[in-house]
mmJSON file of the N, C-alpha and C atoms, coordinates in Angstrom:
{"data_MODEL":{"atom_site":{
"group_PDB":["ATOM","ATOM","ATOM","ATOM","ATOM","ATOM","ATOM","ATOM","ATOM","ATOM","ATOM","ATOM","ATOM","ATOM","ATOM","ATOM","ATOM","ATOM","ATOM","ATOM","ATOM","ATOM","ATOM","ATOM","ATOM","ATOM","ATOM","ATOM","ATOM","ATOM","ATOM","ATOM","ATOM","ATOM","ATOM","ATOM","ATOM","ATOM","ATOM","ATOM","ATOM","ATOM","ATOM","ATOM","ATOM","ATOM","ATOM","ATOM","ATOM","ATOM","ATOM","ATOM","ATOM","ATOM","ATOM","ATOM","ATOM","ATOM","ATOM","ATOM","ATOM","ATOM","ATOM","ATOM","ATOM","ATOM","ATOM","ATOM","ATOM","ATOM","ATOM","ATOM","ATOM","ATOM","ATOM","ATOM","ATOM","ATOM","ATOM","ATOM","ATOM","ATOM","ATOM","ATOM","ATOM","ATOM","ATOM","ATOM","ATOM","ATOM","ATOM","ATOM","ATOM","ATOM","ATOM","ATOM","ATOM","ATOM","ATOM","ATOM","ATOM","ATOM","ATOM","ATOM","ATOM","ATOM","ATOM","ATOM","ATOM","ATOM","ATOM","ATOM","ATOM","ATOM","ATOM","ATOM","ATOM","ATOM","ATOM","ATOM","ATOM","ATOM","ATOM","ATOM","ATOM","ATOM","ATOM","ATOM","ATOM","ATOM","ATOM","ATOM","ATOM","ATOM","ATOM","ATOM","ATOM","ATOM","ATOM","ATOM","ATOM","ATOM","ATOM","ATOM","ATOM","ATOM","ATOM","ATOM","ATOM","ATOM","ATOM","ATOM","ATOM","ATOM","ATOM","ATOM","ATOM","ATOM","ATOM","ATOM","ATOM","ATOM","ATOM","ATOM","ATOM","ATOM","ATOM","ATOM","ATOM","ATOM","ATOM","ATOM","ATOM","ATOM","ATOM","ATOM","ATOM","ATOM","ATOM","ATOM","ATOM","ATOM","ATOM","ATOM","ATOM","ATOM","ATOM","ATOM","ATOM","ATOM","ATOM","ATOM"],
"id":[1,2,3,4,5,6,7,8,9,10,11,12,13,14,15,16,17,18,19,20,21,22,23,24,25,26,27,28,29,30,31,32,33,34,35,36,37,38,39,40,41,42,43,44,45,46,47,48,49,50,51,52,53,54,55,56,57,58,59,60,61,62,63,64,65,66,67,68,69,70,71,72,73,74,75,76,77,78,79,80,81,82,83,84,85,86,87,88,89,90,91,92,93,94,95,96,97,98,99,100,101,102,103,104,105,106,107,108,109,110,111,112,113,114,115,116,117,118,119,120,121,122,123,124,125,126,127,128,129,130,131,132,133,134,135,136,137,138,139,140,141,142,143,144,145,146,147,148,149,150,151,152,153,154,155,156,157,158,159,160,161,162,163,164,165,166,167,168,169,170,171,172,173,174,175,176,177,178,179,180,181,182,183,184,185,186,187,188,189,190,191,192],
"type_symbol":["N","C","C","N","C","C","N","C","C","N","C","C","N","C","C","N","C","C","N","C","C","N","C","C","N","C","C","N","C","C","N","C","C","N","C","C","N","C","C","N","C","C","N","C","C","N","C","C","N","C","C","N","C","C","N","C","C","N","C","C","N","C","C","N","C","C","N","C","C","N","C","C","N","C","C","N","C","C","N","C","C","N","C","C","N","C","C","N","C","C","N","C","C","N","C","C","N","C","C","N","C","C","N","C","C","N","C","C","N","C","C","N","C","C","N","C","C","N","C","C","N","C","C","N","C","C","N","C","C","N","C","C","N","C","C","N","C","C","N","C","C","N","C","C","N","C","C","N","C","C","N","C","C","N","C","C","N","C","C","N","C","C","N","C","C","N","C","C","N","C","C","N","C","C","N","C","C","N","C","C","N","C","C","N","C","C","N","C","C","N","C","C"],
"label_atom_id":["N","CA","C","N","CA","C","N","CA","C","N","CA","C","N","CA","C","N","CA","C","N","CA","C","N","CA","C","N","CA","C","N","CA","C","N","CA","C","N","CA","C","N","CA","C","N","CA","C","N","CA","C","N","CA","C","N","CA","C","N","CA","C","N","CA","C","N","CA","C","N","CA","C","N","CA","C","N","CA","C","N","CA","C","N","CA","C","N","CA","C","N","CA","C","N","CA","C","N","CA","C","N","CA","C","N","CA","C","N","CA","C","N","CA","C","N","CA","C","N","CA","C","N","CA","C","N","CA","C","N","CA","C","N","CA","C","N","CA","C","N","CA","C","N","CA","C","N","CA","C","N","CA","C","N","CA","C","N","CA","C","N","CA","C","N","CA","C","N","CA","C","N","CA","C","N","CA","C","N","CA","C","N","CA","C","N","CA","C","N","CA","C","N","CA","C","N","CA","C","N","CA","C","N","CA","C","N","CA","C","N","CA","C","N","CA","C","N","CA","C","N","CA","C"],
"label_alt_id":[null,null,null,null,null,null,null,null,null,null,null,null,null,null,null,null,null,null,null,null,null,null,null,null,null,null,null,null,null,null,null,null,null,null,null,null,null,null,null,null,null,null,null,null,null,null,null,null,null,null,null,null,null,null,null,null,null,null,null,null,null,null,null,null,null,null,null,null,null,null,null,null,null,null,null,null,null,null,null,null,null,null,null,null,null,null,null,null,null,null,null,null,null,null,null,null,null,null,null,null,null,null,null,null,null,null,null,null,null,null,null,null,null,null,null,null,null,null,null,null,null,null,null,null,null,null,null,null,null,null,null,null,null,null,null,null,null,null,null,null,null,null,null,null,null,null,null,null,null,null,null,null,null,null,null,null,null,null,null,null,null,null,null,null,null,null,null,null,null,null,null,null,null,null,null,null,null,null,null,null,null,null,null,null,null,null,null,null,null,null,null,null],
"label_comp_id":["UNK","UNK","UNK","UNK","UNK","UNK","UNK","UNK","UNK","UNK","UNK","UNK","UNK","UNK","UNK","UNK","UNK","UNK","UNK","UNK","UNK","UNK","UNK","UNK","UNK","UNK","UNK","UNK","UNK","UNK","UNK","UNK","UNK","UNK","UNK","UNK","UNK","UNK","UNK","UNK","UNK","UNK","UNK","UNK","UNK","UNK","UNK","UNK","UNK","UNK","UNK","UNK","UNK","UNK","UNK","UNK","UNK","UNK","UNK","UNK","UNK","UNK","UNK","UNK","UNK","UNK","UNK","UNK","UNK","UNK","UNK","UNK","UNK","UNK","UNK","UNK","UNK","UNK","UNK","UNK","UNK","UNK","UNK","UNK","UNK","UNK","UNK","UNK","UNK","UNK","UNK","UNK","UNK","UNK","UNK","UNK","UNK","UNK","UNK","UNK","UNK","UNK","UNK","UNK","UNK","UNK","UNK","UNK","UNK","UNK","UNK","UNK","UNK","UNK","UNK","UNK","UNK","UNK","UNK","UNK","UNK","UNK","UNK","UNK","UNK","UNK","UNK","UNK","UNK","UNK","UNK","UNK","UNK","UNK","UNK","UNK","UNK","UNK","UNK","UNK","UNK","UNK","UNK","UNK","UNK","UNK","UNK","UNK","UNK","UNK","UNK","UNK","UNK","UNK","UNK","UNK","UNK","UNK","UNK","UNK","UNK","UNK","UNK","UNK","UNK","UNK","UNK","UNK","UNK","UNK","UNK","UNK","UNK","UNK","UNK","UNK","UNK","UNK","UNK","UNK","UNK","UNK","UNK","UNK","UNK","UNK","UNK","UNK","UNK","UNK","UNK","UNK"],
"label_asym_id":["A","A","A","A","A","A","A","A","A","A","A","A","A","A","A","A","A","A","A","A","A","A","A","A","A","A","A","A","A","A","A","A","A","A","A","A","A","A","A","A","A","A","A","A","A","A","A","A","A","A","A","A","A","A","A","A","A","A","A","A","A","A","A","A","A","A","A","A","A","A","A","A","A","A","A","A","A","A","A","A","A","A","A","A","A","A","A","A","A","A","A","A","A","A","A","A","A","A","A","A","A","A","A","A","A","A","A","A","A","A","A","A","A","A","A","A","A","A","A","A","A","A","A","A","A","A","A","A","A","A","A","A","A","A","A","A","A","A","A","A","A","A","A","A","A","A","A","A","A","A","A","A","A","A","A","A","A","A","A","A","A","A","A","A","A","A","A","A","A","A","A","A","A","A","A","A","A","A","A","A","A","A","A","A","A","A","A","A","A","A","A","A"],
"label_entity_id":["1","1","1","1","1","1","1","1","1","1","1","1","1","1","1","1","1","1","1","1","1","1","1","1","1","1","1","1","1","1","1","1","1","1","1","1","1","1","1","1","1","1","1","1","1","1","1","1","1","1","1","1","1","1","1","1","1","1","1","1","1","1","1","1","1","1","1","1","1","1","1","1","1","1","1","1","1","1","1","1","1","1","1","1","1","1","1","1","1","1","1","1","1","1","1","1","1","1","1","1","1","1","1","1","1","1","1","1","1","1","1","1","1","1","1","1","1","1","1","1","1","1","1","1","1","1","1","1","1","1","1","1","1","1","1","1","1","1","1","1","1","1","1","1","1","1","1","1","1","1","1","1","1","1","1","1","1","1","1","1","1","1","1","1","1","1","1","1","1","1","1","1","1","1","1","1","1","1","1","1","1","1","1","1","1","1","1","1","1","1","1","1"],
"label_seq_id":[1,1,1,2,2,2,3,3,3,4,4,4,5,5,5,6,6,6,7,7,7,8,8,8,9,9,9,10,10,10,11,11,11,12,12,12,13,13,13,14,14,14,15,15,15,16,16,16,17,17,17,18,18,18,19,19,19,20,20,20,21,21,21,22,22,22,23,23,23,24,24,24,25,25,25,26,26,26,27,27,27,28,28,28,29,29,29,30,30,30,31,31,31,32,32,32,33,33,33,34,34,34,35,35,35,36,36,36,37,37,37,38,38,38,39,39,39,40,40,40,41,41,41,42,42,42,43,43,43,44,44,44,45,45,45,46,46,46,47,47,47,48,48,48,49,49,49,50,50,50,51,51,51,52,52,52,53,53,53,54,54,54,55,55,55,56,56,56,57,57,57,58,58,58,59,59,59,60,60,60,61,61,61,62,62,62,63,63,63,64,64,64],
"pdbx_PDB_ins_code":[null,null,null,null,null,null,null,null,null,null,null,null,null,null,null,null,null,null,null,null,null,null,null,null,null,null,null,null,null,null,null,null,null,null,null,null,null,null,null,null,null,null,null,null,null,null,null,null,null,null,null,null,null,null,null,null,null,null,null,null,null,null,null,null,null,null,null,null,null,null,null,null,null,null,null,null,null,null,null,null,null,null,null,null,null,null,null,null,null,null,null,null,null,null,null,null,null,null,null,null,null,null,null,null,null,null,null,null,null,null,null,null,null,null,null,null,null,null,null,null,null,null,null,null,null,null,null,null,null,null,null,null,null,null,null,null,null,null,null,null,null,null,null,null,null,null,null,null,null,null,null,null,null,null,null,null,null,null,null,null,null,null,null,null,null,null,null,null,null,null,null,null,null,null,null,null,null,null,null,null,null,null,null,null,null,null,null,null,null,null,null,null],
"Cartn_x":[3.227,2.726,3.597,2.944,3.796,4.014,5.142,5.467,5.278,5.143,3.775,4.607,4.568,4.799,4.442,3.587,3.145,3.732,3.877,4.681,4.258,5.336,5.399,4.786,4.574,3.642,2.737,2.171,0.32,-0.674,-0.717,-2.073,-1.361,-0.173,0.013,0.504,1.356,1.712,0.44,-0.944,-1.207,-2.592,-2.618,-3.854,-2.767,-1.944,-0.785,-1.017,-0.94,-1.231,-2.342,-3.297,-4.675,-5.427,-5.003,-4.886,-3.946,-2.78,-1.731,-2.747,-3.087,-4.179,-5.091,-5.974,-7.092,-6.965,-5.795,-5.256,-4.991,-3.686,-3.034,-3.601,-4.358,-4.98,-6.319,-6.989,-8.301,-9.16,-8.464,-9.83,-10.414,-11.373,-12.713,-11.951,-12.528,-11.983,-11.846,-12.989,-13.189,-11.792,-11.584,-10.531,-9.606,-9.204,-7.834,-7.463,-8.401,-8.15,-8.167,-8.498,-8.995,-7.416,-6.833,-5.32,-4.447,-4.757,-3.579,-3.588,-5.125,-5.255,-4.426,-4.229,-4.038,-2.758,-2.095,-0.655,0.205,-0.851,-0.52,-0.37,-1.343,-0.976,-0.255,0.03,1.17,2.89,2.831,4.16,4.629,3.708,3.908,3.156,2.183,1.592,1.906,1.877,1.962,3.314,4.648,5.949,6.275,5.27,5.81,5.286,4.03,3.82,4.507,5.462,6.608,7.284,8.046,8.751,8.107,6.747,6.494,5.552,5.845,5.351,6.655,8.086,8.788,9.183,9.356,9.951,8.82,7.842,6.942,7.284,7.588,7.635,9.244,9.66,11.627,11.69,10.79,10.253,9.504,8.672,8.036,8.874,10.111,11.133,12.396,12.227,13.114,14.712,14.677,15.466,16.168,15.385,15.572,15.391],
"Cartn_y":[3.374,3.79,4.935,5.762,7.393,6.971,7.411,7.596,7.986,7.557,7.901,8.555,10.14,10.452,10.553,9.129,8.851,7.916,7.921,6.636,5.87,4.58,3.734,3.248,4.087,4.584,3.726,4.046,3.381,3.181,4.325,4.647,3.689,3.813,3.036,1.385,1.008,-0.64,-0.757,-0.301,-0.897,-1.609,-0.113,-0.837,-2.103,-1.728,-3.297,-3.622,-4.328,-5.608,-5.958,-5.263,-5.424,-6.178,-5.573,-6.098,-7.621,-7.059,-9.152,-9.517,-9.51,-11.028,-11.265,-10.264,-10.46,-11.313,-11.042,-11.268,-13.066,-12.985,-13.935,-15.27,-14.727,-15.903,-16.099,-15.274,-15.584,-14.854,-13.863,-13.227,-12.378,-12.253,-11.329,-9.966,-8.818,-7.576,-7.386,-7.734,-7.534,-8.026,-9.229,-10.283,-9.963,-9.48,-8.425,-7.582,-6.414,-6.059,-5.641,-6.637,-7.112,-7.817,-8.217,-9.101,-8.118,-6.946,-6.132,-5.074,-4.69,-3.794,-4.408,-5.926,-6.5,-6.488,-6.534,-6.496,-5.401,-4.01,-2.796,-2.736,-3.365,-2.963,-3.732,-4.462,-5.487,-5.421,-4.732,-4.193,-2.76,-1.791,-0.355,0.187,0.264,0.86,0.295,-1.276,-2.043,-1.649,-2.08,-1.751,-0.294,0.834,2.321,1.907,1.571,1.38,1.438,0.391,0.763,1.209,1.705,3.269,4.407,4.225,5.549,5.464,4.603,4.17,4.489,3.909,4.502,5.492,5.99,7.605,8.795,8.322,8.914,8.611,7.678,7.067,7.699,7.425,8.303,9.943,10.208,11.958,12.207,11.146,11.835,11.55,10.605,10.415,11.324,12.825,13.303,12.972,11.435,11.003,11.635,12.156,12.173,13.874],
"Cartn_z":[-11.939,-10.646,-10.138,-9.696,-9.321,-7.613,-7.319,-5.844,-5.126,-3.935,-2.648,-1.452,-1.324,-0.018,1.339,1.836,2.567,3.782,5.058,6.059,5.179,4.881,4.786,3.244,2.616,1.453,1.723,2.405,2.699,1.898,0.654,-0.238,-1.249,-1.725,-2.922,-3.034,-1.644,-1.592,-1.284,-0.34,0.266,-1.244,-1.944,-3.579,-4.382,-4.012,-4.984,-4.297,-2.844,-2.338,-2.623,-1.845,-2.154,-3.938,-4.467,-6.282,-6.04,-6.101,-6.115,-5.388,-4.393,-3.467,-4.098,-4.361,-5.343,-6.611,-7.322,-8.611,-8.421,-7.932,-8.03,-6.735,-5.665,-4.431,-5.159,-6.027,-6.037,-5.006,-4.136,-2.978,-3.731,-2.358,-2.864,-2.039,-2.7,-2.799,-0.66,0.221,1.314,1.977,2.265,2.39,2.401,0.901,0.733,1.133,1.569,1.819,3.557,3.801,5.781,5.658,5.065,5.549,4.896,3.948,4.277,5.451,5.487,6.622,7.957,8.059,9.211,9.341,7.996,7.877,8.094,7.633,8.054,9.675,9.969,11.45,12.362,12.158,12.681,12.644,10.874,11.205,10.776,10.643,10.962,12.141,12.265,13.705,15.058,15.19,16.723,16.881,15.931,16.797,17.5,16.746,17.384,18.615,19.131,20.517,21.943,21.96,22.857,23.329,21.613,21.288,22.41,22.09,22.525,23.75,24.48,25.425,26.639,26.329,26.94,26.821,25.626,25.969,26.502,26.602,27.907,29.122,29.086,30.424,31.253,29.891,30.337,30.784,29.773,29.694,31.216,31.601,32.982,34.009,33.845,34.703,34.675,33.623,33.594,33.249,32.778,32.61,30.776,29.835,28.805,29.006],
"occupancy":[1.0,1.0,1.0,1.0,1.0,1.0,1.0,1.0,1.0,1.0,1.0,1.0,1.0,1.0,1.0,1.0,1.0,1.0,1.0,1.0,1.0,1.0,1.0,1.0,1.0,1.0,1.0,1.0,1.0,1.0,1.0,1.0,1.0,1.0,1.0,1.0,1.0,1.0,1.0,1.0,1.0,1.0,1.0,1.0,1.0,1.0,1.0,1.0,1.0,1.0,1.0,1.0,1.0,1.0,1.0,1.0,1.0,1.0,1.0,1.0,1.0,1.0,1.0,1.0,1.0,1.0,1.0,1.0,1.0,1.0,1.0,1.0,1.0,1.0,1.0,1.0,1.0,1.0,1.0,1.0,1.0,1.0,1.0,1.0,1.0,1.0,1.0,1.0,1.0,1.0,1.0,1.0,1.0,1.0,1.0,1.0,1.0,1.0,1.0,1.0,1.0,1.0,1.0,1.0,1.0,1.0,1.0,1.0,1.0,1.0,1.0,1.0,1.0,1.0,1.0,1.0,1.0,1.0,1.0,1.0,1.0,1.0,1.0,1.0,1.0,1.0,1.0,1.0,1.0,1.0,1.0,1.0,1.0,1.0,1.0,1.0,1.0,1.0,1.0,1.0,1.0,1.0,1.0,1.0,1.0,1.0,1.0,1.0,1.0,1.0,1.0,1.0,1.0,1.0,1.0,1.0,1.0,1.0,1.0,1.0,1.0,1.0,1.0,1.0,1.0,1.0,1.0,1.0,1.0,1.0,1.0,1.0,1.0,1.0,1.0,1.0,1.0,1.0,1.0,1.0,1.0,1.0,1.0,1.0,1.0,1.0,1.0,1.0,1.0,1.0,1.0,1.0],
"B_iso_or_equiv":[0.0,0.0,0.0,0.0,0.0,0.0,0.0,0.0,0.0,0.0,0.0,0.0,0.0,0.0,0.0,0.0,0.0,0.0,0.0,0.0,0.0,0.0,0.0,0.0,0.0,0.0,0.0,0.0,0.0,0.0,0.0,0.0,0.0,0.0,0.0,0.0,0.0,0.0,0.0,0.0,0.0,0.0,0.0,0.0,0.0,0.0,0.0,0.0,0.0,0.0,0.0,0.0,0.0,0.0,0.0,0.0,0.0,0.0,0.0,0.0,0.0,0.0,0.0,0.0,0.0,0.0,0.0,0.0,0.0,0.0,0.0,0.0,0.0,0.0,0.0,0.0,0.0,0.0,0.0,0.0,0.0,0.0,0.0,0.0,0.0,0.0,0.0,0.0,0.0,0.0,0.0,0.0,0.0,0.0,0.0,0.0,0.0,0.0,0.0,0.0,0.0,0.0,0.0,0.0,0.0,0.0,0.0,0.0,0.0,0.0,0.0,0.0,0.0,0.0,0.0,0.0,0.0,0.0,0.0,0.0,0.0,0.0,0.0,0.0,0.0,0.0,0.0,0.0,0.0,0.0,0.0,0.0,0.0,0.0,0.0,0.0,0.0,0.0,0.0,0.0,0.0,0.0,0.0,0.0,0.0,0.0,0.0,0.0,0.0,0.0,0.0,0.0,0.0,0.0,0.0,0.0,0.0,0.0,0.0,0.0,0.0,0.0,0.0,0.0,0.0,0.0,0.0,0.0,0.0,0.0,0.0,0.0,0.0,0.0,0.0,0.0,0.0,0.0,0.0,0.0,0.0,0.0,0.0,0.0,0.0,0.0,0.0,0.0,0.0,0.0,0.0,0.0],
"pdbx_formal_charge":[null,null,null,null,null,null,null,null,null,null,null,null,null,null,null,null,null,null,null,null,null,null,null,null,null,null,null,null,null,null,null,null,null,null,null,null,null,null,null,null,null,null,null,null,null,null,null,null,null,null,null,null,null,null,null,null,null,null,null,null,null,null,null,null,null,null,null,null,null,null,null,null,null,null,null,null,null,null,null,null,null,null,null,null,null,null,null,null,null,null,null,null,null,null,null,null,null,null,null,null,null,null,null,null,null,null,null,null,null,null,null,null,null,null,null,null,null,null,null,null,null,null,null,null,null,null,null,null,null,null,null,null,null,null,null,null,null,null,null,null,null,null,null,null,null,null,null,null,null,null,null,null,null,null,null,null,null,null,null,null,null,null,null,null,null,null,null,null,null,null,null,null,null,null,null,null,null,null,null,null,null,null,null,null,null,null,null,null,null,null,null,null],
"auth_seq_id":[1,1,1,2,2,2,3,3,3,4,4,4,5,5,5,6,6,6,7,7,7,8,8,8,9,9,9,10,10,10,11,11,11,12,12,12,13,13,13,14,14,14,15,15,15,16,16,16,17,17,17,18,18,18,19,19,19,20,20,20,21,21,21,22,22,22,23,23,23,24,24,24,25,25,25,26,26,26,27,27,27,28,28,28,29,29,29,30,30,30,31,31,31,32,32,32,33,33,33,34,34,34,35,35,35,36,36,36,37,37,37,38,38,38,39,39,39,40,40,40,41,41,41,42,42,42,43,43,43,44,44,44,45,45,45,46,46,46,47,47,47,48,48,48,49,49,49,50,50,50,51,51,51,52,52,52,53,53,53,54,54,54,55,55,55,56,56,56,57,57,57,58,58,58,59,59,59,60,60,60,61,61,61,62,62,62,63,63,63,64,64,64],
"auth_comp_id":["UNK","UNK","UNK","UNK","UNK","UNK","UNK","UNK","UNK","UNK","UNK","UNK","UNK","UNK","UNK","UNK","UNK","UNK","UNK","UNK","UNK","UNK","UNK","UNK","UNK","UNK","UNK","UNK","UNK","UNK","UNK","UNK","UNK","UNK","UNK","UNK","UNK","UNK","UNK","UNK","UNK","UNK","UNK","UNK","UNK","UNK","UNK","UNK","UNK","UNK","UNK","UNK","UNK","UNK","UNK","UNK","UNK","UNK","UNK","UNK","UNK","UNK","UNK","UNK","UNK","UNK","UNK","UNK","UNK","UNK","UNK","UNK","UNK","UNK","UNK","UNK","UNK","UNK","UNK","UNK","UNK","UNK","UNK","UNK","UNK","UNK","UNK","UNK","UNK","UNK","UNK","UNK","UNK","UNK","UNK","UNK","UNK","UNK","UNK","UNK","UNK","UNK","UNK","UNK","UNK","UNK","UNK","UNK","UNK","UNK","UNK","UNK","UNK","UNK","UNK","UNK","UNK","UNK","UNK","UNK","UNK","UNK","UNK","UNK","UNK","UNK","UNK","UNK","UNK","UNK","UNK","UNK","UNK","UNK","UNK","UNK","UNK","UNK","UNK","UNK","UNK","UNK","UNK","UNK","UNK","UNK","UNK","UNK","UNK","UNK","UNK","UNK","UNK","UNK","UNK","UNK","UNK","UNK","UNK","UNK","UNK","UNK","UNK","UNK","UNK","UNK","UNK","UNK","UNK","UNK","UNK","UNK","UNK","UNK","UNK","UNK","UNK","UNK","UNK","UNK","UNK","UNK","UNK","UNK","UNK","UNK","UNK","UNK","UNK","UNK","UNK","UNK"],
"auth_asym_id":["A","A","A","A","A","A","A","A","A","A","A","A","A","A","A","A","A","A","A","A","A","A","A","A","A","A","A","A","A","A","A","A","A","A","A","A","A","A","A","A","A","A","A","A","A","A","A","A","A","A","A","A","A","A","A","A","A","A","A","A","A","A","A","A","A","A","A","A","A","A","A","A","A","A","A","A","A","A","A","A","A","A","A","A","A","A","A","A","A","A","A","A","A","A","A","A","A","A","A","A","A","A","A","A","A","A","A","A","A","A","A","A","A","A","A","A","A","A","A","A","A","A","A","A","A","A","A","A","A","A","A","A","A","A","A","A","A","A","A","A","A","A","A","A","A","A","A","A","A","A","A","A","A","A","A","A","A","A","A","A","A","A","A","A","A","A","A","A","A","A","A","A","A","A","A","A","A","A","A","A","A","A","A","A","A","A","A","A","A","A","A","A"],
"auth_atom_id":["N","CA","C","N","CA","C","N","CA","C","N","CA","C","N","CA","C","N","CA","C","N","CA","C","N","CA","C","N","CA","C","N","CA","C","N","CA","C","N","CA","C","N","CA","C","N","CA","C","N","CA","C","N","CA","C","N","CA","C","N","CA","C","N","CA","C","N","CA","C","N","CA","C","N","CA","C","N","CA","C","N","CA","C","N","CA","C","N","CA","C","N","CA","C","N","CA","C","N","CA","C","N","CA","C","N","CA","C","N","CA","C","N","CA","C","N","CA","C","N","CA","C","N","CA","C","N","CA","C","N","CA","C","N","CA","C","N","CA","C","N","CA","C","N","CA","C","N","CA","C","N","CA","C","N","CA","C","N","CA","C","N","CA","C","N","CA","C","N","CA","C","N","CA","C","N","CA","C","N","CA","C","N","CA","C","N","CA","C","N","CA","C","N","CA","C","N","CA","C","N","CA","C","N","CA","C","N","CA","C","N","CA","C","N","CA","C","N","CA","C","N","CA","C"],
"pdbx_PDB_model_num":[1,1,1,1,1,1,1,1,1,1,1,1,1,1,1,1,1,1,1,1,1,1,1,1,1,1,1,1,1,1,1,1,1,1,1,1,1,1,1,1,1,1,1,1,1,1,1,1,1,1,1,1,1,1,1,1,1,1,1,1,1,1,1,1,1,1,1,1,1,1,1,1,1,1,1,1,1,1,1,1,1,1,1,1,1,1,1,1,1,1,1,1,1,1,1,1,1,1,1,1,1,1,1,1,1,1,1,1,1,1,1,1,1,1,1,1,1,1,1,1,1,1,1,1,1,1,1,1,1,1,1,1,1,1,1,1,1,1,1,1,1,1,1,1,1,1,1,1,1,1,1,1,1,1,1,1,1,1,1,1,1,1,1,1,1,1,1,1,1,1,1,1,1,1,1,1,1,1,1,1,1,1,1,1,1,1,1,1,1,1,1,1]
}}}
């Protein structure tokens, strides 16, 4: 498998996960990939949220 210059390498863990679940749980291709999509977003997209929720919030307070 060639190396993915992508956040979090998205395109390439995310076809290995997708494959191991399939593979090794027995899911159907949909499934797999609905609980990695879910996983993606739970712990790369939801935590920036905050992040960048306050430093807007710091930025319109001139504080930063």
């Amino acid at each position: 498998m060639a190396s993915s210059p992508t956040p979090g390498g998205a395109g390439a863990v995310d076809t290995a996960l997708t494959l191991g679940l399939q593979q090794s749980a027995s899911m159907e291709k949909g499934g797999a990939l609905a609980a990695v999509a879910l996983f993606r977003l739970l712990t790369l997209i939801l935590p920036v949220l905050p992040g960048w929720a306050a430093m807007a919030w710091l930025q319109r307070r001139k504080a930063l």
